[in-house]
PyMOL CGO cylinders between C-alpha atoms (Angstrom):
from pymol import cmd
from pymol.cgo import CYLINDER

trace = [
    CYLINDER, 32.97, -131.68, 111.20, 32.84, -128.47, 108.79, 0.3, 1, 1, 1, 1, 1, 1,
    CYLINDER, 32.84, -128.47, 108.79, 36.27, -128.61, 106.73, 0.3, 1, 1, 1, 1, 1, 1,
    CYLINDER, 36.27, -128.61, 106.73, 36.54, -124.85, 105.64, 0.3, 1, 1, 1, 1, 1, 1,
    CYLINDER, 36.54, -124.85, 105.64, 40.75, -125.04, 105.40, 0.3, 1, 1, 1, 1, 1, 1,
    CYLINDER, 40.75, -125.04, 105.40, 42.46, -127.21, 102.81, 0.3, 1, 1, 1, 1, 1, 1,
    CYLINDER, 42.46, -127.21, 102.81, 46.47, -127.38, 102.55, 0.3, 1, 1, 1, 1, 1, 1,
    CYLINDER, 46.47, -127.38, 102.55, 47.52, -126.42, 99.22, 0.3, 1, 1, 1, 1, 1, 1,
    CYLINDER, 47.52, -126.42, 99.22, 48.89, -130.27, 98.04, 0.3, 1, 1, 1, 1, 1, 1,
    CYLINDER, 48.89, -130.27, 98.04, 45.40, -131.53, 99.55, 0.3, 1, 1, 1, 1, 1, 1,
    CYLINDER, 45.40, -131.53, 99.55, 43.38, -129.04, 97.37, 0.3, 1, 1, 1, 1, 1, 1,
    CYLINDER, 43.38, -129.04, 97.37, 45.11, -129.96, 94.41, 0.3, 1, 1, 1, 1, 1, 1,
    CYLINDER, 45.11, -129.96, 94.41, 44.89, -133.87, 94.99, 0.3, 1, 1, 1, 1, 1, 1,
    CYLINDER, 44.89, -133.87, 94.99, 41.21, -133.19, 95.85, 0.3, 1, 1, 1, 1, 1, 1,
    CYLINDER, 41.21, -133.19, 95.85, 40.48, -130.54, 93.16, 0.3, 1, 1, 1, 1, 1, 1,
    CYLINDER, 40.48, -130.54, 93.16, 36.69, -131.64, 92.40, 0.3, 1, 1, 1, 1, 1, 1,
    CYLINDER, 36.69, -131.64, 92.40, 36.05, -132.35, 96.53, 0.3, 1, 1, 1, 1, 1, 1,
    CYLINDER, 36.05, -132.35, 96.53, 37.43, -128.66, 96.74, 0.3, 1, 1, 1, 1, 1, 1,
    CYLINDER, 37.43, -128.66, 96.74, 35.21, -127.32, 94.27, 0.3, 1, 1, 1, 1, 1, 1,
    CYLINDER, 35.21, -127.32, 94.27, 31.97, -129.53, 95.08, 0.3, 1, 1, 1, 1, 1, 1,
    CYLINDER, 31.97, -129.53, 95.08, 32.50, -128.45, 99.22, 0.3, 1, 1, 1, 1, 1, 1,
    CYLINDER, 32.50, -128.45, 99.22, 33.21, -124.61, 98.32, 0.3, 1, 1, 1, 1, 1, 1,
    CYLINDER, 33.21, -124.61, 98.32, 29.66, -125.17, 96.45, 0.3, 1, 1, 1, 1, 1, 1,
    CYLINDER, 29.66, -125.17, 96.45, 27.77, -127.28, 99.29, 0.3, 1, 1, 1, 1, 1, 1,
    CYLINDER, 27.77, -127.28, 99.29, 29.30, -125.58, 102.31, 0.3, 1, 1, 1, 1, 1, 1,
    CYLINDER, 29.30, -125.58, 102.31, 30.65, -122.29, 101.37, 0.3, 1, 1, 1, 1, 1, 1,
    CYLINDER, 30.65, -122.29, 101.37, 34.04, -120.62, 100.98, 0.3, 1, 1, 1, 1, 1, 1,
    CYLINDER, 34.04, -120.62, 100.98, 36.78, -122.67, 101.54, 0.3, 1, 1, 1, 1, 1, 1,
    CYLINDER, 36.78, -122.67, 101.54, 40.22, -121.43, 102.50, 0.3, 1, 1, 1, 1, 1, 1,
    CYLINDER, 40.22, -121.43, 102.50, 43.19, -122.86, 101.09, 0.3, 1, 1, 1, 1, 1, 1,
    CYLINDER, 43.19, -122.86, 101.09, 46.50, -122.67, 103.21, 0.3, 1, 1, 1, 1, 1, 1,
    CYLINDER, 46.50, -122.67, 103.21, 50.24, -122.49, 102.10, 0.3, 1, 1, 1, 1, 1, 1,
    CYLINDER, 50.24, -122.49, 102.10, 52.41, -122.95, 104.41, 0.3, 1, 1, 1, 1, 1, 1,
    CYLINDER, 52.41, -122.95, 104.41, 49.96, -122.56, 107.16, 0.3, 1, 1, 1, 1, 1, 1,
    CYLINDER, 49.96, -122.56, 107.16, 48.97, -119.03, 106.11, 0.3, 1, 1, 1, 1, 1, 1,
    CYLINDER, 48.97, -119.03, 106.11, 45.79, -118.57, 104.24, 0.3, 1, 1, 1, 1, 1, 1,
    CYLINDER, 45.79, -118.57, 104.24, 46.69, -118.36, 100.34, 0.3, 1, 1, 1, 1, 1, 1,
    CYLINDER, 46.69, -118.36, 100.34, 43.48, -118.27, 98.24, 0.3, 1, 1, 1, 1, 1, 1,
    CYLINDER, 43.48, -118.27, 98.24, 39.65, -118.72, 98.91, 0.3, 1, 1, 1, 1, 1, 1,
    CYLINDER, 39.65, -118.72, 98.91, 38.03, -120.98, 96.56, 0.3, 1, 1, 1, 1, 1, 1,
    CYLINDER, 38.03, -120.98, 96.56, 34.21, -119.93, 96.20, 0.3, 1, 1, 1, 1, 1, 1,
    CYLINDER, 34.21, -119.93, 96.20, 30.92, -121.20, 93.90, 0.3, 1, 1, 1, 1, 1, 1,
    CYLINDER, 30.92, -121.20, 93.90, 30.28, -119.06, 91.12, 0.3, 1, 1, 1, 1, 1, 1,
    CYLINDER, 30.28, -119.06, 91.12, 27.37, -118.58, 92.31, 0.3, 1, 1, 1, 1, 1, 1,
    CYLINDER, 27.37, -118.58, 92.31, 28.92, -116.83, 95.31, 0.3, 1, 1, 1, 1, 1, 1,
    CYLINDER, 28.92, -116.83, 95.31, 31.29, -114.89, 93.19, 0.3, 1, 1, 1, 1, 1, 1,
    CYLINDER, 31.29, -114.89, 93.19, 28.41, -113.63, 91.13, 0.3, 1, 1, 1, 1, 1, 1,
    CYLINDER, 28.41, -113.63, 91.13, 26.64, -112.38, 94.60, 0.3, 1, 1, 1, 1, 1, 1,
    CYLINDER, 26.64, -112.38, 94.60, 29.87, -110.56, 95.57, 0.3, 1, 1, 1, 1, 1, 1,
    CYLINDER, 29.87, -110.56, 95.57, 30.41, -108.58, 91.90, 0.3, 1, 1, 1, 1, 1, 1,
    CYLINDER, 30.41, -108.58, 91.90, 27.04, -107.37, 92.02, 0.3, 1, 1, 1, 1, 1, 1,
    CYLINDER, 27.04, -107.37, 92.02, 27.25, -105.97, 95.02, 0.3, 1, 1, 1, 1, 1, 1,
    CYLINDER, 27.25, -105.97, 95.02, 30.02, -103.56, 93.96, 0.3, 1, 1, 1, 1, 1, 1,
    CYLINDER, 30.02, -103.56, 93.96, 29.81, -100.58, 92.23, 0.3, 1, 1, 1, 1, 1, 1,
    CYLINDER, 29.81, -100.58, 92.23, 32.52, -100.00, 89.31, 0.3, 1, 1, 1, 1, 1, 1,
    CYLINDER, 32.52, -100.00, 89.31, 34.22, -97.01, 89.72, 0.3, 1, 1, 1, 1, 1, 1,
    CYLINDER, 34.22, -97.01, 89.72, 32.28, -95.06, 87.21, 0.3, 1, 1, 1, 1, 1, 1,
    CYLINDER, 32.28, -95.06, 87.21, 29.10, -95.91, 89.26, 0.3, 1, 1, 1, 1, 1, 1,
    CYLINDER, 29.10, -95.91, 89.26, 31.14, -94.68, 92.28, 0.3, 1, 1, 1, 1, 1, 1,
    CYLINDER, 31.14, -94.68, 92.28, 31.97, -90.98, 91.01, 0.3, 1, 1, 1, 1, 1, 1,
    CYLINDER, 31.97, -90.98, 91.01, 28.84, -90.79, 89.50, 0.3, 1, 1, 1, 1, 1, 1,
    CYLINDER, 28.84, -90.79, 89.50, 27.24, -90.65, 93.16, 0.3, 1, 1, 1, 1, 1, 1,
    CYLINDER, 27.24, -90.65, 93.16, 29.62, -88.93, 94.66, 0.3, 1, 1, 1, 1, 1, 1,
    CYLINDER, 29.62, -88.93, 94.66, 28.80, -86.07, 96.71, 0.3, 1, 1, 1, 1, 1, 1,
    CYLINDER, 28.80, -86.07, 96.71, 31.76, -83.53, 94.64, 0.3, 1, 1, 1, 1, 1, 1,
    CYLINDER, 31.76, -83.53, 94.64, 29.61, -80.65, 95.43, 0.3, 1, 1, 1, 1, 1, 1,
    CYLINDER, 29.61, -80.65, 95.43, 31.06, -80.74, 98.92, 0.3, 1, 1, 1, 1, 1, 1,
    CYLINDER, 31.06, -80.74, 98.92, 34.72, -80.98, 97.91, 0.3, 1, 1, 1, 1, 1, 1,
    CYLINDER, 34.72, -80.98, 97.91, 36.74, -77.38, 98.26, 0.3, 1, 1, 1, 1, 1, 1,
    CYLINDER, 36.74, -77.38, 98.26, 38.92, -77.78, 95.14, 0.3, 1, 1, 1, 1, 1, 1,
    CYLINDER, 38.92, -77.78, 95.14, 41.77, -74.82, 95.70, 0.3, 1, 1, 1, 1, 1, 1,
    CYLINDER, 41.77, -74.82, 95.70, 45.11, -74.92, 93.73, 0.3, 1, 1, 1, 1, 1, 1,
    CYLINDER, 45.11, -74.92, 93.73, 48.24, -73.59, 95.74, 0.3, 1, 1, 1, 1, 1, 1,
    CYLINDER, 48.24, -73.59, 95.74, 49.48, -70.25, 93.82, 0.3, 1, 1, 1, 1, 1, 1,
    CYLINDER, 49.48, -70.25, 93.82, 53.23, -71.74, 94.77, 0.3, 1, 1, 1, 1, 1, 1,
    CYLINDER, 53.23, -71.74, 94.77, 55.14, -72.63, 91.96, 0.3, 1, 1, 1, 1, 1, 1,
    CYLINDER, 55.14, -72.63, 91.96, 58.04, -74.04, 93.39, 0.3, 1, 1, 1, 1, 1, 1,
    CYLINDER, 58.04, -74.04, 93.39, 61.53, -72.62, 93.33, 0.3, 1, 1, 1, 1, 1, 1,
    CYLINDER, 61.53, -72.62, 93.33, 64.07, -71.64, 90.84, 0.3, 1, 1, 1, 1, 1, 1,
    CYLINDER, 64.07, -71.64, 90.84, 66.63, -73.78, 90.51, 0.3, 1, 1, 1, 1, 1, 1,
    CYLINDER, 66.63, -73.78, 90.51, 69.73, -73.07, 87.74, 0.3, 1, 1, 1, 1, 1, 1,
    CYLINDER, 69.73, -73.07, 87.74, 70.58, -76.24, 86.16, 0.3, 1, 1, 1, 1, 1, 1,
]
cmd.load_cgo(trace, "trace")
């Protein structure tokens, strides 16, 4: 049987099983309360994930801006009298 949940006082009573199954078997989900609180994954994992995303300077850098209609309203509000 694949264990991919863990409740939260079993994780931390089996810290190193935790860590040794998220490495062996993948992601492992760890539940408070019944609802899914954390995800415990290898570092190698983690490192797979972070490369795949761009940081945000990366992001703007490729964005198409050429295509964006950048008009400022000519409304300046209203007068109010304080």
């Amino acid at each position: 049987m694949k264990r991919d949940s863990w409740q939260l006082q079993h994780a931390k009573a089996q810290l190193s099983k935790l860590i040794e199954t998220s490495a062996t078997r993948g992601p492992q989900t760890v539940t408070r309360h019944g609802r899914p609180a954390a995800v415990v994954l290898s570092a190698e994992a983690y490192r797979r994930i972070r490369r795949r995303q761009p940081d945000f300077k990366s992001f703007l850098a490729r964005a198409p801006l050429h295509t964006l209609e950048l008009a400022r309203s000519r409304d300046k509000g209203r007068k109010l009298e304080l």
